[in-house]
C-alpha positions in Angstrom: -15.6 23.2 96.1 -16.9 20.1 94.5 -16.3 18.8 90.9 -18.5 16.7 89.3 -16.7 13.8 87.3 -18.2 12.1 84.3 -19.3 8.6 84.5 -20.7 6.1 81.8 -24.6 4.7 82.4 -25.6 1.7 80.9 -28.8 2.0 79.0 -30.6 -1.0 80.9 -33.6 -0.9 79.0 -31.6 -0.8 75.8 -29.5 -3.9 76.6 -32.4 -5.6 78.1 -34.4 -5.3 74.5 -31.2 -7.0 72.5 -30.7 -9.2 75.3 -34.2 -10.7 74.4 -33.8 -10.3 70.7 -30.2 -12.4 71.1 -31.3 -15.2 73.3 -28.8 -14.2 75.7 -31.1 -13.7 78.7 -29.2 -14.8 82.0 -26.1 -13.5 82.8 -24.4 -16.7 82.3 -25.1 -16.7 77.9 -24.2 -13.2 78.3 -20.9 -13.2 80.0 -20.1 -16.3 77.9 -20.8 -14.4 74.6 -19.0 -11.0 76.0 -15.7 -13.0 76.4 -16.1 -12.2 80.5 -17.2 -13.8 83.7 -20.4 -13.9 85.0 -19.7 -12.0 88.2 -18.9 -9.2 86.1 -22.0 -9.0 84.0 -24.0 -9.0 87.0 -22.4 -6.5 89.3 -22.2 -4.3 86.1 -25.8 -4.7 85.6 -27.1 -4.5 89.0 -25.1 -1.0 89.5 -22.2 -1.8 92.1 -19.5 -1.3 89.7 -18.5 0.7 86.7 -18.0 -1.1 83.4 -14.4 -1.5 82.3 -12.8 -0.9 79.1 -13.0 -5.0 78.5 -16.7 -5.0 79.4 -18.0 -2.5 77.2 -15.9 -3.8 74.1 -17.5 -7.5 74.7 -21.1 -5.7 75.4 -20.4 -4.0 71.9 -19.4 -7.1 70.0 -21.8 -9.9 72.4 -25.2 -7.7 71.0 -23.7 -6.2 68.0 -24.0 -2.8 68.8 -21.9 0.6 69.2 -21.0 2.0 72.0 -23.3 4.9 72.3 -26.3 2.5 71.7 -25.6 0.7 74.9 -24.1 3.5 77.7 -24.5 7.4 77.6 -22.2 9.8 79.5 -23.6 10.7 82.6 -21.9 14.3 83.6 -23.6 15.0 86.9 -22.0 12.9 89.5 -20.0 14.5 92.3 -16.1 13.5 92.7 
């Protein structure tokens, strides 16, 4: 029997809008502004790991935004 777990998705196209409107287009201004390191942003962004609890808040605060403008609950993956 398989269970599906929620996960949170970033909203690329979202982020990559206030990005532009922020002047924080390369990862570097961005991980500098979110209070994280660059790696991070990057691995977050490409996909090939799940944003943590530190992430999110300093992608809230870096492009001024809540939380459900930037990720939506995905409810479809399988555990």
């Amino acid at each position: 029997m398989s269970t599906t777990q929620p996960t949170l998705r970033l909203r690329r196209d979202v982020v990559q809008a206030l990005r532009e409107v922020r002047d924080l287009e390369s990862d570097k201004a961005l991980a500098e502004a979110m209070g994280v390191n660059q790696s991070s942003v990057s691995r977050v962004l490409r996909g090939l790991s799940q944003p943590g609890p530190r992430f999110i808040a300093g992608l809230c605060t870096a492009l001024e935004q809540p939380m459900n403008m930037l990720f939506v609950v995905d409810e479809g993956r399988a555990a």
